[in-house]
TIMI-2910 file (N, C-alpha, C, CB; in pm, 1 decimal, decimal comma, always signed):
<rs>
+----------+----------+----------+----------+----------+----------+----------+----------+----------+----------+----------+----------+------+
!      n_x !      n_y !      n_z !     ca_x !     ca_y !     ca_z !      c_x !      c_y !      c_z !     cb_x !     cb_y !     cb_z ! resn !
+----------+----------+----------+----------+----------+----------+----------+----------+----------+----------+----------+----------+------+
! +13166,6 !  +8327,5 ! +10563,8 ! +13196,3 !  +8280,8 ! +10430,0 ! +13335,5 !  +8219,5 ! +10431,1 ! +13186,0 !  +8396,1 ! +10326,0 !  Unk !
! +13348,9 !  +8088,3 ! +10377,4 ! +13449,8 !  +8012,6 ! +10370,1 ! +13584,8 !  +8099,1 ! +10255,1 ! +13379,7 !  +7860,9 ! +10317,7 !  Unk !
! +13714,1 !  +8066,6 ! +10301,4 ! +13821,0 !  +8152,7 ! +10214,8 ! +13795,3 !  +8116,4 ! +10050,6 ! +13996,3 !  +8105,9 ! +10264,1 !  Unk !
! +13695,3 !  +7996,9 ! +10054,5 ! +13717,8 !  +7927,6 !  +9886,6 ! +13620,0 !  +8036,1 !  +9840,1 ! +13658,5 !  +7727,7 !  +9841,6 !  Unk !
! +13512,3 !  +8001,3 !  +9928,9 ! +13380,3 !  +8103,0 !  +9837,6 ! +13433,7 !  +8272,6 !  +9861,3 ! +13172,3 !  +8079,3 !  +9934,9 !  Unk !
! +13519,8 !  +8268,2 !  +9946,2 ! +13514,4 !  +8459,2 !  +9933,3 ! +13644,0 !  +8440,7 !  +9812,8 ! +13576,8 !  +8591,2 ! +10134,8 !  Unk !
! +13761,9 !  +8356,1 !  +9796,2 ! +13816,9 !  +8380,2 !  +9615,0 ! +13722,4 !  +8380,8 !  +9490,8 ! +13916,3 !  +8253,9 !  +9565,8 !  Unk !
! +13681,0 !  +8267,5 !  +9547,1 ! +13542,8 !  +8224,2 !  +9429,5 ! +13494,2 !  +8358,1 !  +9357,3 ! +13380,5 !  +8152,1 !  +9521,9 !  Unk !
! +13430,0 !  +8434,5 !  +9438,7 ! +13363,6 !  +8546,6 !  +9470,2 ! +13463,1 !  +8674,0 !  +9367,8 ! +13362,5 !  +8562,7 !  +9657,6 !  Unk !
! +13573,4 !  +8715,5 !  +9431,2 ! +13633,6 !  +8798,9 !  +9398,0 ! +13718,8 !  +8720,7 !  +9256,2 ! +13705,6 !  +8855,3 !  +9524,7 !  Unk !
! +13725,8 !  +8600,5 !  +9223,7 ! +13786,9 !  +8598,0 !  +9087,6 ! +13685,8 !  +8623,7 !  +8998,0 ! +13854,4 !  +8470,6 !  +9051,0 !  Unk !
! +13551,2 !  +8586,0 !  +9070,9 ! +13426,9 !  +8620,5 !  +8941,1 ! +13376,0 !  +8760,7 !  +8925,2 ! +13280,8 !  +8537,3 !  +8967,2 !  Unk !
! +13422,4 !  +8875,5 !  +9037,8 ! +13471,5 !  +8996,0 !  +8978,5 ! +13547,9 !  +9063,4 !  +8899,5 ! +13490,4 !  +9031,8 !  +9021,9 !  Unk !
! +13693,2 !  +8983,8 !  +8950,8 ! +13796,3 !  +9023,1 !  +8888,6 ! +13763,2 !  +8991,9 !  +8677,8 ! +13932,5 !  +8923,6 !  +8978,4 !  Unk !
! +13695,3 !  +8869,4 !  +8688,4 ! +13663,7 !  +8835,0 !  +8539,3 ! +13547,5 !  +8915,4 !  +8457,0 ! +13622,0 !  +8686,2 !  +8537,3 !  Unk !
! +13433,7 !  +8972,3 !  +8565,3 ! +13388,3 !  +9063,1 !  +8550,6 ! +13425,2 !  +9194,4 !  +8479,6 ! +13368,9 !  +9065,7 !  +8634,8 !  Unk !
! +13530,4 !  +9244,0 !  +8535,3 ! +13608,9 !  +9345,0 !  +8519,3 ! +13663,9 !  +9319,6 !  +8355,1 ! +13722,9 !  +9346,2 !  +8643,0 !  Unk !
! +13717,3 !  +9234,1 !  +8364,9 ! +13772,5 !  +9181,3 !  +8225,0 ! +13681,5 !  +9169,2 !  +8126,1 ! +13832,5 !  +9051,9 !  +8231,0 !  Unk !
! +13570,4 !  +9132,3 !  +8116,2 ! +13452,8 !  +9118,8 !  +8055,6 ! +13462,6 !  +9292,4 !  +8015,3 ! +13316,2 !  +9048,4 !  +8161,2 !  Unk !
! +13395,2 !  +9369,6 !  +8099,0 ! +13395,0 !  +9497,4 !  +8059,9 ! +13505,5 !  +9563,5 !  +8000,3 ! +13364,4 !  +9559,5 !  +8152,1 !  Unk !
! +13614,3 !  +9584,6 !  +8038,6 ! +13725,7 !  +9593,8 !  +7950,1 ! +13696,2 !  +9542,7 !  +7803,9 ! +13839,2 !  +9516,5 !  +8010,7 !  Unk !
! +13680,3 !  +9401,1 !  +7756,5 ! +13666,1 !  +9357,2 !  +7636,3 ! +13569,9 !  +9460,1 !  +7552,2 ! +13616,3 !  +9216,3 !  +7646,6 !  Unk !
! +13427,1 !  +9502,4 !  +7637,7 ! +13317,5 !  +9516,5 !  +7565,4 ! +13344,5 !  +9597,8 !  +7530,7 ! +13209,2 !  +9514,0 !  +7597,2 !  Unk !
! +13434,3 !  +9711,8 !  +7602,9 ! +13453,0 !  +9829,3 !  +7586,5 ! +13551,9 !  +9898,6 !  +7488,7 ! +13470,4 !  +9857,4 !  +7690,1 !  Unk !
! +13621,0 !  +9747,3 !  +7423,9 ! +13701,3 !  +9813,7 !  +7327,7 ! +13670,1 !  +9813,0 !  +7193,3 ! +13815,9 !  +9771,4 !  +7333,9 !  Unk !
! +13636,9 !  +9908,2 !  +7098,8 ! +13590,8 !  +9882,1 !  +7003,7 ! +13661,3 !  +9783,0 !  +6919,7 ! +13568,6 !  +9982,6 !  +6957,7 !  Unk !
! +13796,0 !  +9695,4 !  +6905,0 ! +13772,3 !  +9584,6 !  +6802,5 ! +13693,8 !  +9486,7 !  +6840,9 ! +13884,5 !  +9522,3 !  +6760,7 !  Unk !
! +13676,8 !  +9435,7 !  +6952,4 ! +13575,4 !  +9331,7 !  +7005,1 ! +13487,2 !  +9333,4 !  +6951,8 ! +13533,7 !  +9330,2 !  +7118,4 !  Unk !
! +13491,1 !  +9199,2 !  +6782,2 ! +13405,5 !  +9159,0 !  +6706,6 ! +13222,9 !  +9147,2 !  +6781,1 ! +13478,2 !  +9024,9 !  +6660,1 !  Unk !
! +13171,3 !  +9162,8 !  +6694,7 ! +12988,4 !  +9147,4 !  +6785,4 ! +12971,3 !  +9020,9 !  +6806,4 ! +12828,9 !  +9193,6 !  +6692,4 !  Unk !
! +12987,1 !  +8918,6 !  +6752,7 ! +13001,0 !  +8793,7 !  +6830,7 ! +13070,0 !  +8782,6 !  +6965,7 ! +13064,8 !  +8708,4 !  +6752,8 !  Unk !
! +13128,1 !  +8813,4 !  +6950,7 ! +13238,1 !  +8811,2 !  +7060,5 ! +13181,4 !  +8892,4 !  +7176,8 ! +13384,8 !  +8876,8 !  +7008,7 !  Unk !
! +13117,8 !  +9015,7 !  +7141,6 ! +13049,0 !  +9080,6 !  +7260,3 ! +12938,2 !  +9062,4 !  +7310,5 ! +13038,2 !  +9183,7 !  +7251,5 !  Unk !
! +12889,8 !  +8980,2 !  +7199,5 ! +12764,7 !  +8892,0 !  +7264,7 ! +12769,6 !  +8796,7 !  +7385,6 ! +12716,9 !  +8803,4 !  +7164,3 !  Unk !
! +12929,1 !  +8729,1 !  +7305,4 ! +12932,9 !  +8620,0 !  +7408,1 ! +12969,2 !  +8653,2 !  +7543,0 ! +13021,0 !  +8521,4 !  +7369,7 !  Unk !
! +13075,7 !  +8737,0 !  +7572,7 ! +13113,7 !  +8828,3 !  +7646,0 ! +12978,8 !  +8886,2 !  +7777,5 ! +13163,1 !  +8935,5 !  +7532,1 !  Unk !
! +12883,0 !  +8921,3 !  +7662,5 ! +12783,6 !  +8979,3 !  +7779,3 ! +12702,8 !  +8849,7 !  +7847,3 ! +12659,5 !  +9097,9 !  +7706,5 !  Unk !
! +12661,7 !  +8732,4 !  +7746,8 ! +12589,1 !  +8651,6 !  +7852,5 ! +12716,9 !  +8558,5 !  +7924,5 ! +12455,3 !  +8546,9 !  +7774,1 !  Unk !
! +12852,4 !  +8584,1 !  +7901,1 ! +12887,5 !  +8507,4 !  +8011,8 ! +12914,9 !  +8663,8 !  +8148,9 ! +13054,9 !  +8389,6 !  +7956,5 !  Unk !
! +12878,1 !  +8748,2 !  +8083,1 ! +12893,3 !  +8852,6 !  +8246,2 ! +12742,5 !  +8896,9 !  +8302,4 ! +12991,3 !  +9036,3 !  +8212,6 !  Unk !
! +12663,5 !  +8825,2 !  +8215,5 ! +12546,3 !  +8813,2 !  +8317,5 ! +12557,7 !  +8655,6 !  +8379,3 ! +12384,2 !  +8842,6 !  +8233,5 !  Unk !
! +12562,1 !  +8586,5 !  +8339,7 ! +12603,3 !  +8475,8 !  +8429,3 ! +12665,0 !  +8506,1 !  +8596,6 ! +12717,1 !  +8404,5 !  +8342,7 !  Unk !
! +12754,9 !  +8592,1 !  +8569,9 ! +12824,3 !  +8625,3 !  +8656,9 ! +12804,3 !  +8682,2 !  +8753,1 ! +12884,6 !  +8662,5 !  +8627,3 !  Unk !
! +12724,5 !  +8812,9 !  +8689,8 ! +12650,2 !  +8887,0 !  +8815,1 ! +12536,7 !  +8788,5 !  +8872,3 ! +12572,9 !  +9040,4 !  +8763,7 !  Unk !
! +12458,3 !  +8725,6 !  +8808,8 ! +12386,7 !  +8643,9 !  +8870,2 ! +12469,4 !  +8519,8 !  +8960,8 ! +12299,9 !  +8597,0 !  +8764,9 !  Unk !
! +12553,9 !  +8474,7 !  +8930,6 ! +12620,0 !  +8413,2 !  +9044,1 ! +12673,0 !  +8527,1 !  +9157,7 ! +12744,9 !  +8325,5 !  +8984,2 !  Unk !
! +12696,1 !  +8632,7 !  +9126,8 ! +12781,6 !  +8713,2 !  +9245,4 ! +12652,2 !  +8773,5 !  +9331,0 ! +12901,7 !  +8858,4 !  +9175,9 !  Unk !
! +12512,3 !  +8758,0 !  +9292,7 ! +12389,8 !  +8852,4 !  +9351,4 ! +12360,3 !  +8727,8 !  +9450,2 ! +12239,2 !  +8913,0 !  +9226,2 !  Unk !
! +12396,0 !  +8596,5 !  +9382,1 ! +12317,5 !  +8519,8 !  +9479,2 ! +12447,0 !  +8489,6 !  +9594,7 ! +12237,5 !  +8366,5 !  +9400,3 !  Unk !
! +12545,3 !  +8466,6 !  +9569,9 ! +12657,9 !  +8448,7 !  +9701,3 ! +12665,5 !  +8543,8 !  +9767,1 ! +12797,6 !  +8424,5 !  +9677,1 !  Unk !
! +12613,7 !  +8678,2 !  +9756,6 ! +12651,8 !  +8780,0 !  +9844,5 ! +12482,7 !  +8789,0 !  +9946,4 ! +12709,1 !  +8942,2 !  +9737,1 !  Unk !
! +12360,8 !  +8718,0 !  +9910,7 ! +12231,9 !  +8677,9 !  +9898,4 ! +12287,2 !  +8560,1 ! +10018,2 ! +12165,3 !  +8632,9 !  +9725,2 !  Unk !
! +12304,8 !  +8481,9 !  +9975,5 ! +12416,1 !  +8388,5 ! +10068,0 ! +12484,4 !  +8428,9 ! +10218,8 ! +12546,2 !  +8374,7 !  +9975,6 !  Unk !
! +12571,4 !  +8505,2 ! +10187,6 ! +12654,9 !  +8576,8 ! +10250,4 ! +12553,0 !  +8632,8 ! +10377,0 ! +12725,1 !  +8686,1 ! +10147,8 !  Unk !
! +12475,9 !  +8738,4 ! +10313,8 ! +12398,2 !  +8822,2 ! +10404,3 ! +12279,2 !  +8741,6 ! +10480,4 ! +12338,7 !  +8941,8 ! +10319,9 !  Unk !
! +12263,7 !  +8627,6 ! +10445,3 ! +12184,1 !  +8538,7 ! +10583,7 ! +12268,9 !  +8482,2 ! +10674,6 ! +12094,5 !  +8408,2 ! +10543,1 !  Unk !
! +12391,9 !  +8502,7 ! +10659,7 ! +12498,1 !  +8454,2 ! +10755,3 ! +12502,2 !  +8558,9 ! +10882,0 ! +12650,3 !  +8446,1 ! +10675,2 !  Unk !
! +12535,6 !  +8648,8 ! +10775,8 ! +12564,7 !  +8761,2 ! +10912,2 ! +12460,9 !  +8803,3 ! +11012,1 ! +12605,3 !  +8901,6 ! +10860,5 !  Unk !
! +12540,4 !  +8822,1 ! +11143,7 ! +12460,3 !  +8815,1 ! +11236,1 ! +12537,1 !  +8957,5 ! +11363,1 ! +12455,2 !  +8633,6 ! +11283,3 !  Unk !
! +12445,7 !  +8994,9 ! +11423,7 ! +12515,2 !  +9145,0 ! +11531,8 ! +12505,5 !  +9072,4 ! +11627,6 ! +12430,5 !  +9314,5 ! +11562,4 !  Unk !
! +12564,5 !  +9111,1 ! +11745,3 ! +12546,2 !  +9065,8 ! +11861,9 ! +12516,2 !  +9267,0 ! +11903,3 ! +12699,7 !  +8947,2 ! +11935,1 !  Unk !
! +12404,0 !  +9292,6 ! +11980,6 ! +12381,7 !  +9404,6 ! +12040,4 ! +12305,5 !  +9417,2 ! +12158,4 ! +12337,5 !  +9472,7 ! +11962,5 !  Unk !
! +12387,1 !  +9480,1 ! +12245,6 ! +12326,4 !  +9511,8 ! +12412,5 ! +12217,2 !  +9591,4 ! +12397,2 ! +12431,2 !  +9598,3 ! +12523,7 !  Unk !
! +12141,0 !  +9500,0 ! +12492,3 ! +11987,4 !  +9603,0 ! +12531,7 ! +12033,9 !  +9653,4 ! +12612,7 ! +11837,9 !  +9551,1 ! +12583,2 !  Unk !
! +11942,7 !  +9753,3 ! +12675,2 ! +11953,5 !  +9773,7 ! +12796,6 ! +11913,0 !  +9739,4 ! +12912,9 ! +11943,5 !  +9839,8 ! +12800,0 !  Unk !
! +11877,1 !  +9663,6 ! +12940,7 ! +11948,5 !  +9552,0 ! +13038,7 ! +12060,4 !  +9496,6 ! +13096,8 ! +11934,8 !  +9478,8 ! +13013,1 !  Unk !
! +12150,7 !  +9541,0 ! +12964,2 ! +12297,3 !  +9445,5 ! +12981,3 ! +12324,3 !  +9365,3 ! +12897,3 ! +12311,2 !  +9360,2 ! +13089,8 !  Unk !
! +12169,3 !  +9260,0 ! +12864,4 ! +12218,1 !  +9138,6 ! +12784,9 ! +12246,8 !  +9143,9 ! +12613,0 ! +12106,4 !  +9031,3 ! +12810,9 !  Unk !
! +12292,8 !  +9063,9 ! +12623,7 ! +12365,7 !  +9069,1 ! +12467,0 ! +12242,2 !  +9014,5 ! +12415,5 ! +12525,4 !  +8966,9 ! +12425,4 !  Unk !
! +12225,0 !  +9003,7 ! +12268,4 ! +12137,5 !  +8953,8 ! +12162,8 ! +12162,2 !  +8954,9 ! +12047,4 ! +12040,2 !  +8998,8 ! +12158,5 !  Unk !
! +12129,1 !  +8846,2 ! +11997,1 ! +12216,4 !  +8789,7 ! +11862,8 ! +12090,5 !  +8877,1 ! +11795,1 ! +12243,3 !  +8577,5 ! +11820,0 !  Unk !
! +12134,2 !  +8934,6 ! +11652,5 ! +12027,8 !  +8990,9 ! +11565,4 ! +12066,9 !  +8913,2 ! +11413,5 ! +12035,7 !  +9178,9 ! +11562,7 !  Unk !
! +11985,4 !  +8875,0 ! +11334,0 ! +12015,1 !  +8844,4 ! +11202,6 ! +12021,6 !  +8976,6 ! +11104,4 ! +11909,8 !  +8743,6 ! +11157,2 !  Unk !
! +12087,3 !  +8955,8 ! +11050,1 ! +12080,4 !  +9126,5 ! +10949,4 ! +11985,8 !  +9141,7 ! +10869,4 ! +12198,4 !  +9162,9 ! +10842,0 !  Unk !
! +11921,2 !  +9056,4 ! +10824,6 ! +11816,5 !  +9065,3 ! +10740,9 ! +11656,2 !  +9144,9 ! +10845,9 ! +11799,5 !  +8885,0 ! +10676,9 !  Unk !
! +11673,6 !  +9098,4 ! +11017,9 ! +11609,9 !  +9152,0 ! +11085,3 ! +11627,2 !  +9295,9 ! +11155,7 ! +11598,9 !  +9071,8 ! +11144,2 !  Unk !
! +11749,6 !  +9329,4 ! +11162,7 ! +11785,0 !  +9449,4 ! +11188,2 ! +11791,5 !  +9518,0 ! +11072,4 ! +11892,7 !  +9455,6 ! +11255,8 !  Unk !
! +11815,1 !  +9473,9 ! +10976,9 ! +11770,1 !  +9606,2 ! +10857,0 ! +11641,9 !  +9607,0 ! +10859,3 ! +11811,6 !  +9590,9 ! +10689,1 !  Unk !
! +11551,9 !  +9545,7 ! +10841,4 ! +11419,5 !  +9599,1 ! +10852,2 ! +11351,7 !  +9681,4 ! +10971,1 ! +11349,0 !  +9497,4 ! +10836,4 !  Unk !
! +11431,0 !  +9653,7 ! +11058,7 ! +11357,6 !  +9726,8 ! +11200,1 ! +11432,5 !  +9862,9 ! +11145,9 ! +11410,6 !  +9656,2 ! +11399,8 !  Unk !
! +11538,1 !  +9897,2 ! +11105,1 ! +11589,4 ! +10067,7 ! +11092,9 ! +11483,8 ! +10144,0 ! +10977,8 ! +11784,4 ! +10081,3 ! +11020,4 !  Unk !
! +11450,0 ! +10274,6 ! +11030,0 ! +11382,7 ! +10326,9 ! +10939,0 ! +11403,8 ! +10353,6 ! +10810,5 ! +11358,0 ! +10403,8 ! +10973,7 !  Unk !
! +11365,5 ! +10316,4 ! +10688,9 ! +11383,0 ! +10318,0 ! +10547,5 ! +11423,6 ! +10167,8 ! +10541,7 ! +11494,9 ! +10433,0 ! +10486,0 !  Unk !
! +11397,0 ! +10066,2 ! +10600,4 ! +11477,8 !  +9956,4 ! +10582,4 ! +11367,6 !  +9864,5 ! +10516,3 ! +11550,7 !  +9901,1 ! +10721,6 !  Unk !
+----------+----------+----------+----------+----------+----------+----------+----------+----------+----------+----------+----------+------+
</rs>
């Protein structure tokens, strides 16, 4: 993940955070917490899909036994572990 998309990422938490703070204080008019909530579902839905993103990137490198190395995708090694 590029340094832009991992700020990207963590300022749309950090605003996250702020979002909840707002909701959570009782003067925060009901308009206002309306608006508040669909722009922090926005959010999580942008942060589910970059981290969605993220996790087809990553990749293991792990020795058989043999010796040789082997690239694994994570999406394939979590499924091979049991409960995965």
């Amino acid at each position: 993940m590029s340094k832009k998309s991992s700020a990207s990422f963590e300022s749309s938490l950090d605003r996250l955070h702020e979002i909840v703070r707002e909701l959570d204080a009782e003067e925060t008019p009901l308009d206002d917490s309306m608006k508040l909530y669909a722009e922090g579902i926005e959010i999580v839905e942008k942060c589910v899909n970059d981290l969605s993103e993220a996790q087809l990137r990553i990749s293991e490198l792990r020795k058989r036994s043999d010796g040789v190395f082997e690239k694994l995708d994570f999406i394939e090694d979590r499924q091979m572990q049991p409960g995965g």
